[in-house]
N, C-alpha and C positions, 0 to 999 in steps of 0.2 A: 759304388764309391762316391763320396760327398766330395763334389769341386771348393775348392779353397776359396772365399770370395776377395782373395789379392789375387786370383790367376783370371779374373771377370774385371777387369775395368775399365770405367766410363773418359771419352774422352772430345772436345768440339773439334770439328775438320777444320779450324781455324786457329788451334793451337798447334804449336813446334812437336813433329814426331821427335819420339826418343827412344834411344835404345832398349829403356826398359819395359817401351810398349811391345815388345812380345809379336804378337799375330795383329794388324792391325787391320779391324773389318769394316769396311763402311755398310750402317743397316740403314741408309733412307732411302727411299726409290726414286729420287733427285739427287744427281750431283751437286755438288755444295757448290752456291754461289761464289765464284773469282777465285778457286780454291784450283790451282794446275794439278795435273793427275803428279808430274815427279813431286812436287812439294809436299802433295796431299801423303806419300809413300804408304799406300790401300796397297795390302797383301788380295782382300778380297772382297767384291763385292754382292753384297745375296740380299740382292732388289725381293728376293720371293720372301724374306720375313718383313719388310716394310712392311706399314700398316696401308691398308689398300687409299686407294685416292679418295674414295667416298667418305672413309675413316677417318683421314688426313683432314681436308677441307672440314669437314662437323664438329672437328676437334678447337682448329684455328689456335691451337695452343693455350685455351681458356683457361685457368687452372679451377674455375667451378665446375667444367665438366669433366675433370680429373679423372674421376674414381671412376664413372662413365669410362670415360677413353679406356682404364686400365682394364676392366668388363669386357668388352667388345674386341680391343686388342689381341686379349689373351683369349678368344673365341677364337680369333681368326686366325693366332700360332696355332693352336692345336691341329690346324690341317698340315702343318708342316714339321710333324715329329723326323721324319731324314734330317732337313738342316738342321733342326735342333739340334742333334743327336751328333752331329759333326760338328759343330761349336763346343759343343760339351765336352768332345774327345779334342780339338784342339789345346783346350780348357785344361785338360787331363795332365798335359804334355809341356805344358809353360801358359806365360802372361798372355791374353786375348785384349786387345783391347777395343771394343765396341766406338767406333767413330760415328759421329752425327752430327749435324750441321745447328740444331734449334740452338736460340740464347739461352731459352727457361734451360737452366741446368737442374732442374725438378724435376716440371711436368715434361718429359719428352720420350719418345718410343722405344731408347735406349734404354732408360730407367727399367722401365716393363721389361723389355728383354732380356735383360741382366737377369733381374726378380728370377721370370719363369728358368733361365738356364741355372739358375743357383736351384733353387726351389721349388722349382714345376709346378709352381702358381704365384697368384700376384697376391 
């Protein structure tokens, strides 16, 4: 069964949660700068799909090594088809909404994440 991509959306841990975000998951493996845990209202936090720190740092948010980051990223989901697979089903079930802390509301590990949980590739 194909996820809806309105029950997958993207959101910064610096915007106002709202009711219509659903399941609201923080995927960086940093808590968001100045952001308090009630305010931040994280159902769940699954550090193990972040992109690893080596990842993280060689990216620095470059948007020239974009397509790169999405290559390597979606390398390094593939070890982790369980959480996947419980996103998916949360997905199944109502609104997910992928929380993350970057500005670039482009290039960021969310984007990719969403991708692969829609599409099972980037």
């Amino acid at each position: 069964m194909r996820l809806s991509p309105d029950n997958i959306r993207l959101k910064r841990a610096y915007e106002v949660p709202a009711r219509t975000d659903g399941t609201r998951v923080l995927v960086d493996r940093l808590w968001p700068r100045g952001v308090r845990k009630e305010q931040a209202a994280i159902d769940e936090w699954v550090k193990e799909l972040a992109p690893s720190a080596a990842l993280r740092k060689w990216f620095g948010h470059d948007p020239e090594r974009w397509l790169e980051f999405r290559r390597r990223y979606a390398q390094e989901l593939s070890g982790h088809a369980e959480a996947l697979d419980r996103l998916r089903a949360l997905a199944r079930n109502g609104p997910v909404t992928l929380v993350y802390a970057a500005r670039d509301q482009v290039h960021n590990d969310a984007v990719v994440l969403r991708e692969i949980l829609l599409h099972g590739k980037v």
